[in-house]
C-alpha positions as CSV (number, residue, x, y, z in Angstrom):
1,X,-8.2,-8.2,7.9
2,X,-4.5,-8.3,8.4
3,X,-2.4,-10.5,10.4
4,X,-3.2,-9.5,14.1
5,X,-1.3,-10.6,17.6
6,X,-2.4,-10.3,21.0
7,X,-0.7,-11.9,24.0
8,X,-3.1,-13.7,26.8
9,X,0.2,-14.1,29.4
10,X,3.6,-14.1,29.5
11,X,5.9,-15.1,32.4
12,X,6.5,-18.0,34.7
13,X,3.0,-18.0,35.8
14,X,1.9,-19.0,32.2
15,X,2.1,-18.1,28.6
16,X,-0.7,-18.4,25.6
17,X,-0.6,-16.1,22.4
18,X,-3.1,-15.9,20.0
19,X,-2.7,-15.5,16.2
20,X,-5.7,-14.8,13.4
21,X,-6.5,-13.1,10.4
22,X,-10.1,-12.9,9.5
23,X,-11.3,-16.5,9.4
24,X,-9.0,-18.6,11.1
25,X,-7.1,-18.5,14.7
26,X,-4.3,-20.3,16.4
27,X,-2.8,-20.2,20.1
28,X,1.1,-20.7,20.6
29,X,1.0,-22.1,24.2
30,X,-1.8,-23.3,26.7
31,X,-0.1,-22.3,30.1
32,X,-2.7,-20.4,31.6
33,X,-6.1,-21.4,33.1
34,X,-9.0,-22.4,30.7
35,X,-11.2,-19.5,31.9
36,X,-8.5,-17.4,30.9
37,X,-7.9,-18.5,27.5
38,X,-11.6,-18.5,27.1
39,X,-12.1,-14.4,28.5
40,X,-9.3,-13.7,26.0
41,X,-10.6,-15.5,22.7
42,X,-14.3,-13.7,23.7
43,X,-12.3,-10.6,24.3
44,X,-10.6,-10.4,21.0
45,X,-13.7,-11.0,19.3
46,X,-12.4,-14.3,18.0
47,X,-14.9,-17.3,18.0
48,X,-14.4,-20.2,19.5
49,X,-14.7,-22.2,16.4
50,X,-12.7,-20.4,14.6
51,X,-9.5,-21.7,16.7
52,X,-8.0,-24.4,14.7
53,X,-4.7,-25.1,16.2
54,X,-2.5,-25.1,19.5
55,X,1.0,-24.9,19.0
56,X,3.3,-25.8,22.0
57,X,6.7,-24.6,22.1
58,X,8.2,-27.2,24.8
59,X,6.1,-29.4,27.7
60,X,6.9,-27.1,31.0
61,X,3.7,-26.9,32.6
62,X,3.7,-23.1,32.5
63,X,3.0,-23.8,28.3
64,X,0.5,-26.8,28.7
65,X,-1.1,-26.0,31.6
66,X,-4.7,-25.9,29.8
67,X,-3.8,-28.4,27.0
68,X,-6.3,-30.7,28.1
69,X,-9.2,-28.4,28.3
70,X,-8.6,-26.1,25.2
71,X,-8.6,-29.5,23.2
72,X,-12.0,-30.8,24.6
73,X,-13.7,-27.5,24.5
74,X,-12.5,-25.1,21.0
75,X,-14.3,-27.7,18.4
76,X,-12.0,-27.2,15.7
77,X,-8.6,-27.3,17.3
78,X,-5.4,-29.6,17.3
79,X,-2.7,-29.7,19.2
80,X,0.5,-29.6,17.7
81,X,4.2,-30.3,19.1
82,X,7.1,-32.2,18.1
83,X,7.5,-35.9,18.8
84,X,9.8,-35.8,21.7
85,X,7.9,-32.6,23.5
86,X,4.7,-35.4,23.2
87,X,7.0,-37.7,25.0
88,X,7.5,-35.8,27.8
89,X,3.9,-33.9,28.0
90,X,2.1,-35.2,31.3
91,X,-1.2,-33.4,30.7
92,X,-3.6,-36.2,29.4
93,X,-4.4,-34.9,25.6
94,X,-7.2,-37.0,23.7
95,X,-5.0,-39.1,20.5
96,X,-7.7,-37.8,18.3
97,X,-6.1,-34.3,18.8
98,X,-2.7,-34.7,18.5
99,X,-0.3,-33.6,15.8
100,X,3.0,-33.9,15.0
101,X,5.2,-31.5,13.6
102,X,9.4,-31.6,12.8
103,X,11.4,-29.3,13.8
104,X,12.9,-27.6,10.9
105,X,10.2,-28.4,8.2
106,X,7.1,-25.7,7.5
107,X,3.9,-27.2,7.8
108,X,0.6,-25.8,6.7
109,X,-2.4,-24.5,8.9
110,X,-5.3,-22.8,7.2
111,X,-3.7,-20.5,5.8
112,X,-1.0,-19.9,8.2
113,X,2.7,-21.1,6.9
114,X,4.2,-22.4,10.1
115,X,8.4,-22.8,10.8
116,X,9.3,-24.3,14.4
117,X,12.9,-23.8,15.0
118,X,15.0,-24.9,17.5
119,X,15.9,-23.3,20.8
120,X,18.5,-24.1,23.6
121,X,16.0,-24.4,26.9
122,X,16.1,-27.2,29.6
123,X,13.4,-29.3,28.1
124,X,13.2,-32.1,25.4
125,X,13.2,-30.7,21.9
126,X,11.9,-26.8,22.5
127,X,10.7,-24.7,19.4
128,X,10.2,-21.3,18.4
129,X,7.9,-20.3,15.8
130,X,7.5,-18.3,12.7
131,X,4.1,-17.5,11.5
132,X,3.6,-16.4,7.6
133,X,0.6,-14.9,6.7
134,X,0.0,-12.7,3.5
135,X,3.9,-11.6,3.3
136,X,3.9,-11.0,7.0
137,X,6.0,-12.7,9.4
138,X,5.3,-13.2,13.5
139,X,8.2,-15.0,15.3
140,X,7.8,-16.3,18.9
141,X,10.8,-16.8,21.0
142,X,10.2,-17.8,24.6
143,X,12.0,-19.0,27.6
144,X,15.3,-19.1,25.4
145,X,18.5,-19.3,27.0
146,X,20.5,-17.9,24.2
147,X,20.2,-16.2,20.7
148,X,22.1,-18.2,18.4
149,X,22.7,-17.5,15.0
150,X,20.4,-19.7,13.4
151,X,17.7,-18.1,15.9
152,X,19.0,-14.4,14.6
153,X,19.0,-15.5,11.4
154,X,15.3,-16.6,11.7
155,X,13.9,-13.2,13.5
156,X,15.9,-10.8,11.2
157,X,12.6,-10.2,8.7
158,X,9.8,-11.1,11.3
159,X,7.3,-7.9,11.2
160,X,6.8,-9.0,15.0
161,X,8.6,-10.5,17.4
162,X,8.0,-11.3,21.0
163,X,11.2,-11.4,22.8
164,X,10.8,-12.8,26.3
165,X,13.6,-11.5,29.0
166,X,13.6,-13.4,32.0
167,X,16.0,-11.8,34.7
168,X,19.1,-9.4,35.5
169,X,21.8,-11.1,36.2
170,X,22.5,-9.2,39.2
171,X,19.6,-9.2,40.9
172,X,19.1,-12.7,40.1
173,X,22.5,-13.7,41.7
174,X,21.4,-11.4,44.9
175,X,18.2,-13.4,45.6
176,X,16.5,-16.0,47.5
177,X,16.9,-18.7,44.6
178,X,19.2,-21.8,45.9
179,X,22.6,-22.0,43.9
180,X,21.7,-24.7,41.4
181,X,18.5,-23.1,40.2
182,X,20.1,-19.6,39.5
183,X,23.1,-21.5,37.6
184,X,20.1,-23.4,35.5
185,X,18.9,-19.8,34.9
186,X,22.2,-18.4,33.5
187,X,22.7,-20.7,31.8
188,X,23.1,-21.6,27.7
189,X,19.6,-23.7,28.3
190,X,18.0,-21.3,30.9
191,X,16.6,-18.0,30.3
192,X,17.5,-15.1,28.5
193,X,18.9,-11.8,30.8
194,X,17.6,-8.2,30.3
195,X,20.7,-7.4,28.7
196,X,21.2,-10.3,26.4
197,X,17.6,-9.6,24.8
198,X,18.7,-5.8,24.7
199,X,22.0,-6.8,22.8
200,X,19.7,-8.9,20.6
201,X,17.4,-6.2,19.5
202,X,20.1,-3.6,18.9
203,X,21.6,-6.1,16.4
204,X,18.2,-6.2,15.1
205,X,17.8,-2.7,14.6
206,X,21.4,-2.4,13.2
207,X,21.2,-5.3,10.5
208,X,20.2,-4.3,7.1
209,X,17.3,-6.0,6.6
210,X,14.7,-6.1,3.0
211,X,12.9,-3.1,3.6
212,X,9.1,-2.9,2.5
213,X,6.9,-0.2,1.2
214,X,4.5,1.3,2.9
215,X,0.9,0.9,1.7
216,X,1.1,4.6,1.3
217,X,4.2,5.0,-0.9
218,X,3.2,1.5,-2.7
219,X,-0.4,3.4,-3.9
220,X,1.6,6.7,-4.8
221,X,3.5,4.8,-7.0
222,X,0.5,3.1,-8.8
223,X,-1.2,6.5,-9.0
224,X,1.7,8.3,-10.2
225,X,2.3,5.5,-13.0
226,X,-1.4,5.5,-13.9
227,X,-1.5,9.7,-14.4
228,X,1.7,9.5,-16.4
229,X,0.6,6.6,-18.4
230,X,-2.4,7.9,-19.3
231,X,-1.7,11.7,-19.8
232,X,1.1,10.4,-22.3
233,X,-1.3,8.0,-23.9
234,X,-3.8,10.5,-24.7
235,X,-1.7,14.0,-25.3
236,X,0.0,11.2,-28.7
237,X,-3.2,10.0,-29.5
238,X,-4.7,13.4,-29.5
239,X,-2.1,15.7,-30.6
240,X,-0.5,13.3,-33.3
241,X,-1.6,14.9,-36.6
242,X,-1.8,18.7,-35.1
243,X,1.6,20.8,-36.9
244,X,1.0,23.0,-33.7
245,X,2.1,20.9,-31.2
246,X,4.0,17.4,-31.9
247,X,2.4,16.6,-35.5
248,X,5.5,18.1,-37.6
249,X,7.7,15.6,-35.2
250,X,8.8,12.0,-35.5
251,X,7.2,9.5,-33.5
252,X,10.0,9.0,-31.0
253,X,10.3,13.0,-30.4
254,X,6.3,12.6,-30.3
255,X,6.9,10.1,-27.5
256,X,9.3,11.9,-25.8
257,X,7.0,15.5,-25.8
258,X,3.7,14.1,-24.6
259,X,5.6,12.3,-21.9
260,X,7.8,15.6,-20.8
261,X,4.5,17.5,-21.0
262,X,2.2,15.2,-18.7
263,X,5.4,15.1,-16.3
264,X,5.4,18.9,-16.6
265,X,1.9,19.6,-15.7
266,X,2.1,17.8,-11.9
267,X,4.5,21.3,-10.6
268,X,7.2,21.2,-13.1
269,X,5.7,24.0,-15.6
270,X,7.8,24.1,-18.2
271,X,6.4,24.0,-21.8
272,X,8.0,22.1,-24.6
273,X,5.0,23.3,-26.9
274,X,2.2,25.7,-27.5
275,X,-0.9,25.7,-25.5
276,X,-2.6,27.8,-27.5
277,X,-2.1,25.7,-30.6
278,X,-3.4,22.4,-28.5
279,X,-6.9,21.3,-28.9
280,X,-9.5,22.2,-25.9
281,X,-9.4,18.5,-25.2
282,X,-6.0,18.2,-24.6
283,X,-5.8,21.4,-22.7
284,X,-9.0,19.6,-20.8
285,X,-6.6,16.8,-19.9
286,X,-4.0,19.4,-18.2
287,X,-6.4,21.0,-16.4
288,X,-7.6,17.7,-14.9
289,X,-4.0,16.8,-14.2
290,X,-2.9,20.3,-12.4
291,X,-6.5,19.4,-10.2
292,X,-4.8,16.5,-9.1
293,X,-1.4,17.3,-8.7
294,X,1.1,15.2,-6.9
295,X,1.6,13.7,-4.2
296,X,1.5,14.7,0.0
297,X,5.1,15.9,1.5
298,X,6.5,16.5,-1.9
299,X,6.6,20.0,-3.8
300,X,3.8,19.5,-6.1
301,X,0.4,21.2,-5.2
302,X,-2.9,20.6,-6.6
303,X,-5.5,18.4,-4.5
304,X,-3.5,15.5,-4.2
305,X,-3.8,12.4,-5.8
306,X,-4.1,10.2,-2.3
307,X,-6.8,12.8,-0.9
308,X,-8.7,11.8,-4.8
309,X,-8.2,8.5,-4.3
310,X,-9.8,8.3,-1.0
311,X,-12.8,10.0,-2.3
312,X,-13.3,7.4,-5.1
313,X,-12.7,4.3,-2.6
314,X,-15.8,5.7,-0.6
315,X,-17.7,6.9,-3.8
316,X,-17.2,3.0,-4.6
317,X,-18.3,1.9,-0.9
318,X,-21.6,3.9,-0.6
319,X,-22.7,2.6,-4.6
320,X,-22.2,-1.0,-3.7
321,X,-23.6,-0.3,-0.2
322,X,-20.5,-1.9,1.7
323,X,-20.0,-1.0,5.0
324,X,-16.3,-0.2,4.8
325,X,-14.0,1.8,2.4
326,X,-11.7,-1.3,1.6
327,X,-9.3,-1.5,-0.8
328,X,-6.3,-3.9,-1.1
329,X,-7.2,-5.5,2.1
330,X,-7.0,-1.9,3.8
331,X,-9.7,-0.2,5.1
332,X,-10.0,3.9,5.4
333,X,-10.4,5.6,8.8
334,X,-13.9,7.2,8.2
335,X,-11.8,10.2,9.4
336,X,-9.7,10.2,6.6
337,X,-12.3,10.2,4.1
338,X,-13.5,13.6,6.2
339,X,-10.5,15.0,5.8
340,X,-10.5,14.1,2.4
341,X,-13.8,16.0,1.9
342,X,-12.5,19.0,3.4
343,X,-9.9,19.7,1.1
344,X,-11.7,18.4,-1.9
345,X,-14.4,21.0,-1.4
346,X,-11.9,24.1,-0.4
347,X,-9.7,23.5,-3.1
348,X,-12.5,23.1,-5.7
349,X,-14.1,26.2,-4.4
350,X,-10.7,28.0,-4.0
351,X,-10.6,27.2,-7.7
352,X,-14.5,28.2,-8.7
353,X,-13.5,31.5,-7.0
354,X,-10.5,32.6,-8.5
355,X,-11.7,31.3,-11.8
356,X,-14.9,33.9,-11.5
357,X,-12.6,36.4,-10.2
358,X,-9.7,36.1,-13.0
359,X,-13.0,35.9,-15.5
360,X,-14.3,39.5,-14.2
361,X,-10.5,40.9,-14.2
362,X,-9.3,40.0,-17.3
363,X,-9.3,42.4,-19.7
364,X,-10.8,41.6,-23.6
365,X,-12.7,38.3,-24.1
366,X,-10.5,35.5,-23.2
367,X,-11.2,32.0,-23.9
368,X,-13.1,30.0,-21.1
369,X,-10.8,26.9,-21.3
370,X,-8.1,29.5,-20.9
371,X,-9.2,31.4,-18.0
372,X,-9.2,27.7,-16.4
373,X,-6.2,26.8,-18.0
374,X,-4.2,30.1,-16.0
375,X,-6.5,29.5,-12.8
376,X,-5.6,26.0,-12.2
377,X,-2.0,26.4,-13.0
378,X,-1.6,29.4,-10.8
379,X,-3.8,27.4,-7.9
380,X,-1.3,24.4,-8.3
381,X,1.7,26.0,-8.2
382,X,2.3,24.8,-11.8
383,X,3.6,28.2,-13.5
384,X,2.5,27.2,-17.3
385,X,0.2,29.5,-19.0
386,X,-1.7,29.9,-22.4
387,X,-0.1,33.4,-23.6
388,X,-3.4,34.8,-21.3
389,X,-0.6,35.9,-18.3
390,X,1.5,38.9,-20.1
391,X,-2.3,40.1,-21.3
392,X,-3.6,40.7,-17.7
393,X,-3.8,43.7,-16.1
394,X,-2.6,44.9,-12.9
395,X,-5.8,43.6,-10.8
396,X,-5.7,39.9,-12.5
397,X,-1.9,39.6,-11.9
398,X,-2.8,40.2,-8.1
399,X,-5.7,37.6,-8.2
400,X,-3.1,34.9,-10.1
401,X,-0.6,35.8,-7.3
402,X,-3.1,35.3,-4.8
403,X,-3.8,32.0,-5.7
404,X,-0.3,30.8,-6.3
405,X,0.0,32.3,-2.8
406,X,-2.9,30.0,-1.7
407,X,-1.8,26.8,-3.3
408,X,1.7,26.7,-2.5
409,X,0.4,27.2,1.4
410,X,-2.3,25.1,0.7
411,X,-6.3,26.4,0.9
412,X,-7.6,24.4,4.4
413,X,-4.2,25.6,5.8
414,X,-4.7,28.9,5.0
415,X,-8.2,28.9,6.4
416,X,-7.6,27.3,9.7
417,X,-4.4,29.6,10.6
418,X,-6.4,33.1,9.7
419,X,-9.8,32.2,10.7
420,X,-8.3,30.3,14.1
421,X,-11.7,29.3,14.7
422,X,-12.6,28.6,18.7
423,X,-16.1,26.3,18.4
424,X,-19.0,27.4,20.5
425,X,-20.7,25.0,22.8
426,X,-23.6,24.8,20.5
427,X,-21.5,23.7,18.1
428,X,-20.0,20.7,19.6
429,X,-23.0,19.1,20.8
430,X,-24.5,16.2,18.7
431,X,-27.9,16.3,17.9
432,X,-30.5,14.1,16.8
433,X,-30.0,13.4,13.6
434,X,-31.1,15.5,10.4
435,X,-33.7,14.3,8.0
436,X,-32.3,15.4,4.6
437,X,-33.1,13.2,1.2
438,X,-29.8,12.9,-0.8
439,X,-29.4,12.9,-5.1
């Protein structure tokens, strides 16, 4: 389970946060009511002794409200606060559960890397926080009354922030507040305006910050190396010694071929040797990488090697009888592996199809590992061939444009734009479940 937020209350009424991953929890604030606290730890599925820590930003009773009462009933938890917030805390906290932190210095919960930093609020020594957790970072700025560098400096990478605005100034200096208590409020040490926490986020959005990879484009990558890797790996090892292909070359140009040629076959299609002088192995491999292809929103066709992936993660999950398809601390919508199906099953019967088709069509006895060989690369938009392509006849040609037609579209797009399929009633109920006996 990743890092996960979720925000109990926020205002001058009272504020309390909660932080977890999946074993451990911490609260940032206790300024609403117990019962509160309580309905929202049952709500987010968090148990109660799973809470191990109550951080407190500064001692206004809107953030400590609860102190006592979180700290006598959670099992597990401490309070935290700097030395000089403890000072001025009025809410009776048992010794036994106090902490202290310094403001400045990371300390360790669990396995939450804390950083308090200082703020400029009307109160003794008030904090904000950063939360690391698994290369994420949560930062928690309340009841501010200014963003000063250090404090921009501090935000500038967090994955999350909570940003609380307090007033417009307008408004503010229109109301029923007495004098003192709106200049408190505009103040350096007071709260932070609509507009200042506006100005702050565009400065955010504006800085050029270390950008991370998504968990999509970080697997595409892996994949991608992986094909390459191994489609050069075994095209040298196989094709070494053959004069046809690479054997009359040196071992750098070797190299250099069975690399350009495993690049070639994800959409490329150009041909720095002779398939027809490869061995059926090797021509095996090809075929298995024009199956895959590349990868979504590029120009490659083939299946895709994300949608293969996703079928092995669940392959993996229903073997070992795990409940989840989970890999790298990510799980798979169930809906994405159904998807995944779809186009697995399409594409491999657009293929069976074409290859019986191109079979019947083709004229003379053609190898089988050919016929695959032309299907495959028409189907994936590849555009290599055996020598089988000038030997077809007129009806063949029109079955390899077809599917080059297909692929480039893509099969379960073609499908669901001709057949525009409107479900019938029947077909949308659920029924009790069928009884059907599996391998």
């Amino acid at each position: 389970m990743p890092l996960q937020f979720c925000s109990f209350a926020s205002g001058s009424s009272g504020n309390c946060y909660l932080i977890k991953n999946q074993r451990s929890a911490i609260l940032i604030d206790a300024g609403i009511s117990g019962k509160k606290i309580f309905q929202g730890l049952e709500e987010t599925g968090t148990p109660f002794e799973a809470v191990s820590a109550v951080l407190v930003t500064h001692e206004h009773i809107d953030h400590v409200k609860s102190l006592p009462i979180v700290t006598k009933k959670l099992p597990n938890v401490l309070a935290w606060a700097n030395r000089q917030t403890w000072e001025h805390i009025e809410r009776p906290v048992a010794e036994g559960c106090r902490r202290v932190f310094t403001t400045g210095e990371d300390f360790q919960i669990d396995d939450f890397r804390i950083r308090p930093f200082a703020i400029p609020h009307d109160a003794a020594e008030p904090v904000g926080f950063s939360i690391y957790y698994d290369g994420r970072q949560i930062s928690i700025v309340t009841d501010v009354g200014c963003i000063t560098d250090e404090i921009f400096e501090e935000i500038t990478n967090a994955d999350l922030l909570l940003l609380e605005a307090n007033h417009e100034k307008e408004i503010l200096l229109m109301g029923r507040y007495p004098y003192n208590l709106k200049r408190r409020i505009l103040g350096d040490h007071g709260h932070l305006s609509n507009v200042s926490a506006g100005t702050c986020l565009c400065r955010l959005v504006g800085k050029k910050k270390k950008r991370r990879l998504r968990f999509h484009t970080k697997l595409v990558l892996f994949l991608t190396a992986g094909i390459l890797l191994f489609g050069t790996v075994s095209t040298l090892l196989i094709e070494w010694n053959n004069p046809g292909t690479i054997g009359n070359l040196s071992a750098p140009e070797k190299l250099l071929v069975s690399f350009f040629q495993t690049v070639s076959m994800r959409t490329a299609g150009f041909a720095s040797i002779d398939y027809t002088q490869a061995r059926p192995v090797t021509l095996l491999i090809y075929i298995l990488q024009m199956f895959l292809g590349g990868a979504p929103g590029g120009t490659a066709g083939g299946l895709k090697i994300t949608t293969f992936f996703v079928l092995l993660v669940f392959a993996r999950s229903e073997l070992l009888g795990l409940p989840h398809a989970n890999v790298a601390r990510r799980t798979i919508e169930p809906r994405t592996v159904q998807k995944s199906f779809s186009v697995f099953i399409i594409f491999l019967l657009t293929f069976l199809l074409g290859l019986i088709l191109l079979g019947v069509t083709a004229e003379g006895n053609p190898r089988f590992i050919y016929l695959m060989f032309e299907t495959i690369s028409a189907l994936a938009t590849v555009g290599v061939t055996a020598n089988l392509t000038p030997e077809l006849g007129k009806l063949a040609l029109s079955i390899v444009m077809l599917l080059m037609f297909i692929g480039r579209i893509g099969p379960l797009t073609l499908l669901v734009s001709v057949a525009e399929y409107q479900p019938d009633k029947k077909n949308t109920i659920h029924y009790m479940k069928a009884d059907i006996t599996i391998g």
